[in-house]
N, C-alpha and C positions, 0 to 999 in steps of 0.2 A: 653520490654526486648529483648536483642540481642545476638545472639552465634555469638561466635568468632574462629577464624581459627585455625588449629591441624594438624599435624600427626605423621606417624609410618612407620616403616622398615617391606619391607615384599618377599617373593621369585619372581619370575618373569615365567610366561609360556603365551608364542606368540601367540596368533591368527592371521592366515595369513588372510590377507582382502582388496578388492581392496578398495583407500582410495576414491575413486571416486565417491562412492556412499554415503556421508557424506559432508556437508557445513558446518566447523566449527569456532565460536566466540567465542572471548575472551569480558566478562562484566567485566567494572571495577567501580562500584556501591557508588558516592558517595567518590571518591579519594579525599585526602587533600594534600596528599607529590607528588609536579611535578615530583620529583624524580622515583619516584615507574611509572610515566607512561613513561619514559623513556625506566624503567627496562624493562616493562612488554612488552613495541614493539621489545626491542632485543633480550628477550627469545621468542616468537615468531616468529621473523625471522629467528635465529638460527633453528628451529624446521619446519618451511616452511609456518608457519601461519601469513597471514596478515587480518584478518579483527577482528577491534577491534573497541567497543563500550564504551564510555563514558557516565554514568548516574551523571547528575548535579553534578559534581569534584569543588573540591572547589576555583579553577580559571577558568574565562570562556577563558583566553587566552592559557592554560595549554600546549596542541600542542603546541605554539611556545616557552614558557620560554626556557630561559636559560638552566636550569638544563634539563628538559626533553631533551632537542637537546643531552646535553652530556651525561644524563645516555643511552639515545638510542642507543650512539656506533654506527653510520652508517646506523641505522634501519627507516633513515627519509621518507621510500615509505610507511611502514606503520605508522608512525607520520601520512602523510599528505593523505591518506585514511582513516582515523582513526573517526567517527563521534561522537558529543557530544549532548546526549537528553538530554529531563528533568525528562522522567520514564522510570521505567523499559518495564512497555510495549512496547515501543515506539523501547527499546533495542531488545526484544525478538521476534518483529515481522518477520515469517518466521522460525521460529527456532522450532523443536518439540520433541525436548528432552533438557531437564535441568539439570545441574549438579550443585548443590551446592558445595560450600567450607565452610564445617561449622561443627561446634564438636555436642557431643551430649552428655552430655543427654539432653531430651525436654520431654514431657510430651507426643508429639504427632510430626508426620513431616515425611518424608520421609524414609527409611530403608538408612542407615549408610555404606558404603563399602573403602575399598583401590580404588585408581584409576586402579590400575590392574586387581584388581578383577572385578569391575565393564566393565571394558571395553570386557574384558573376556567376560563376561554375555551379551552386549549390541552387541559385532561383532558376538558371536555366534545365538542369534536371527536374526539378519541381514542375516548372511547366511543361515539359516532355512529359514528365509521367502522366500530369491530366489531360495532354491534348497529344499520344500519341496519332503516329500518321503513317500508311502504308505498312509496307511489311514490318517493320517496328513495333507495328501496336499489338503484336500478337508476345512481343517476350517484355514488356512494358508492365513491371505489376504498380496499380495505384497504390500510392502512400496513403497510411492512416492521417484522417484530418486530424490537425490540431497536433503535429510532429513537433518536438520541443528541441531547440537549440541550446546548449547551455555554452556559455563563455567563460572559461574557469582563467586564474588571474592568482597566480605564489604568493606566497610572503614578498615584503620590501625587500627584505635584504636578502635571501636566496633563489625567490622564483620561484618556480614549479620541479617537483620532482621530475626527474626523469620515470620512474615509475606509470606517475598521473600524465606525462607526458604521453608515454605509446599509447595510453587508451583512449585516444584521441585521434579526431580525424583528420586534422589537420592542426598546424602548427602555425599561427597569426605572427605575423611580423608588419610592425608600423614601420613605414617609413621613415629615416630621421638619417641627420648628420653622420656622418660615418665616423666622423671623428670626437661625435658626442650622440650615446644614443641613448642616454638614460633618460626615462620619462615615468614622471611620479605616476603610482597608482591611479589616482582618481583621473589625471592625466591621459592616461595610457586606455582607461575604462571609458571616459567621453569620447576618447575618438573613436575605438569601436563601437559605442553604441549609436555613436554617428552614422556613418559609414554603415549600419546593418539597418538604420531606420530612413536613411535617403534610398536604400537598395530595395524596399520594401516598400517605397512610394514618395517617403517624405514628407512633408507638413509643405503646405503656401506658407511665401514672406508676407511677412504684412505688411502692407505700405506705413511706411512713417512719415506720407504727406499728401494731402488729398490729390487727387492725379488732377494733371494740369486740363484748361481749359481755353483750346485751339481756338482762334481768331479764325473766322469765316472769312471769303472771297470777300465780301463787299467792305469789311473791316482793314484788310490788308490792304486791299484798293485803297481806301482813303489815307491810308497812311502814307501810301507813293505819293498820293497825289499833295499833301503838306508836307510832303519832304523834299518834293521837285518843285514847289516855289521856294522850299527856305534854301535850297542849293542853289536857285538861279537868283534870292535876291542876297545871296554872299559872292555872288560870280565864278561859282565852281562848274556850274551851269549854261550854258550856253543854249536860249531857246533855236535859235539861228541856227544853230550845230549841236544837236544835242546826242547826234551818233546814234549808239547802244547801250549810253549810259542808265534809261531808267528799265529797259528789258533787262539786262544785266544783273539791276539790284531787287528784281522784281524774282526772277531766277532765287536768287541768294536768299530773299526770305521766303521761298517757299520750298530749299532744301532744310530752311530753319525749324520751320515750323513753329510761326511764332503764338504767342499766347496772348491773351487780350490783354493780359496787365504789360506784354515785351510791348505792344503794340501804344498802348497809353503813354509807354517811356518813349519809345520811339520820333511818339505827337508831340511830348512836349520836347524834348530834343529840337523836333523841326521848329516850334513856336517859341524857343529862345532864341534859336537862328535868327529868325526872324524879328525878333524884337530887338536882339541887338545889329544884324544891320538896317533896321530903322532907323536907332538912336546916331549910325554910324554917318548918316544921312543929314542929319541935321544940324 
């Protein structure tokens, strides 16, 4: 009997963690679609992980087909580090935490968690064992640097043994639709290696536009100041009575926070006002 792969939608809270102290695999147990090991080298790279394990996939040329070169997208460094055994053990040597990808219910097997959650659970032990405190620190043994995580991932069509299951620490469950929760391989592999490399630190976004550049006090001033004639020579203005109308607007663009080129729209905005009640004049 075999469990097959799942998940589910859930909130997010970070654990800062230097990722240094963690060596992580991707197992991919038994692949038959070259496709999927394509996938799964370029959600990995994407994510900064390249060491990825192949147990008996159902081509032994599979690294090089066709398909896999093109679902890889560019990710041929780890195609071509990528190694192919005939067991699992052969996969998990070195490695001393396990995560399955597998649904539940079982009769018996590992405890069932979100990757988040779980990762939560596994960086804040980590940090405990190097920063214990008080009475604690005395039954607190430090972990060997450089402890290996491995993420083991079934065949498409059956999942993971129940076997390869128990020997695992835990049991990954993604998020998803409860009424659809099938999620492709390479699919299912990008969002864990997500989710294990935002929990590990993450990468910076990169801006996709130079950051903007705020209009100074004396810039904004002048723009009230050509925008309170072109409002009083359209008669929205009233110098006589002019209230709280340009404190008001003076308020508003300084929750705006405008920028020199809002500011230059703004000027000429006011100097068509103005020109056309000129022309209105005449």
């Amino acid at each position: 009997m075999r469990a097959a792969t799942i998940g589910r939608f859930y909130p997010f809270a970070q654990i800062s963690m230097q990722a240094s102290t963690f060596r992580t695999r991707f197992v991919l147990i038994q692949t038959s679609h070259a496709g999927n090991v394509g996938a799964a080298a370029r959600a990995m790279k994407v994510m900064g992980f390249d060491d990825l394990v192949l147990v008996a996939p159902r081509w032994a040329n599979v690294l090089r087909r066709e398909e896999t070169i093109q679902r890889a997208s560019g990710a041929l460094d780890v195609l071509e580090n990528a190694r192919i055994v005939e067991t699992l053990d052969e996969a998990l040597d070195g490695m001393t935490h396990l995560c399955a990808t597998a649904m539940t219910p079982r009769d018996f097997g590992p405890p069932t968690r979100t990757p988040r959650e779980h990762f939560d659970l596994l960086l804040k032990q980590e940090r405990s064992a190097h920063n214990p405190q008080g009475l604690e620190a005395e039954n607190v043994s430090n972990p060997e640097p450089g402890q290996g995580v491995a993420f083991l991932f079934g065949s498409e069509r059956f999942g993971m043994r129940n076997e390869d299951v128990y020997r695992c620490h835990v049991a990954l469950s993604i998020p998803t639709n409860p009424r659809f929760g099938s999620l492709n391989l390479g699919a299912a592999l990008q969002v864990i290696a997500y989710e294990w490399r935002l929990a590990l630190g993450g990468y910076a976004v990169q801006a996709a536009t130079a950051p903007p550049v705020l209009a100074d006090v004396p810039q904004v001033a002048g723009m009230l100041t050509h925008l309170e004639q072109a409002l009083t020579a359209i008669g929205f203005l009233d110098p006589a009575a002019p209230k709280k109308l340009m404190p008001r607007l003076n308020a508003l663009f300084n929750r705006a926070e405008l920028t020199q080129e809002e500011i230059h729209i703004l000027r000429g905005v006011a100097k068509a006002m103005l020109e056309t009640a000129d022309k209105a004049k005449r």
